[in-house]
N, C-alpha and C positions, 0 to 999 in steps of 0.2 A: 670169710666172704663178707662182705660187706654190705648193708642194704641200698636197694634201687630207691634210686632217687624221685621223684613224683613223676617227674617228665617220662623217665624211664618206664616208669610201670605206667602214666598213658601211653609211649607208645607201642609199649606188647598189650594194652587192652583195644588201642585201635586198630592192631593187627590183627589180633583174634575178632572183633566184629568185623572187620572185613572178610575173613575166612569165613565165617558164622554167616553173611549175606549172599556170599559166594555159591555155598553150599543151598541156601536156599531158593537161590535164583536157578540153581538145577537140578535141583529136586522140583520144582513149581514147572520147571520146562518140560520135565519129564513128566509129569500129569497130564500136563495140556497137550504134548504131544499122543498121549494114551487114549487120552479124551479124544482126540481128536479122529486116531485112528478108529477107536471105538463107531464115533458116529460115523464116518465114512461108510465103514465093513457096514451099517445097519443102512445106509441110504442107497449104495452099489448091490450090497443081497449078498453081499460075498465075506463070509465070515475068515477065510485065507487072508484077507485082503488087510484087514484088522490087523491078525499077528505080524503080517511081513514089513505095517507100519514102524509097528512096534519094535519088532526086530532091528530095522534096520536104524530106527531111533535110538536104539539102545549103543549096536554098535558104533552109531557115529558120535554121541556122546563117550564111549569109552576112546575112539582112536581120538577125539580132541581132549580128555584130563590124560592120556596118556602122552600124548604130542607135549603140549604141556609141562608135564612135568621131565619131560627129553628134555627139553629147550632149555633148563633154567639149569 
């Protein structure tokens, strides 16, 4: 095997930080959506209202990385 050549190995490191922002841009969505449901459920009085944010945030993030990675 022969070694990667400089080009090479930046471009598997700017692949990996682009997976690495990736992932953090949806992990950070997924807070603020929690957050958000959170204050909702405390300003409406309805503590249901929270989870079914959440829930359904959760799902709709899972059928888009799943779509996702269908597609490629």
């Amino acid at each position: 095997m022969k070694p990667a050549t400089t080009r090479e190995a930046n471009r598997s490191g700017d692949a990996l930080r682009a997976a690495n922002v990736r992932t953090g841009l949806i992990l950070l969505s997924i807070a603020l959506v929690f957050f958000g449901g959170v204050l909702y459920a405390h300003y409406a009085g309805e503590s249901s209202m929270g989870m079914s944010v959440l829930g359904f945030a959760i799902f709709a993030f899972l059928v888009l990385a799943i779509g996702r990675n269908l597609r490629k």
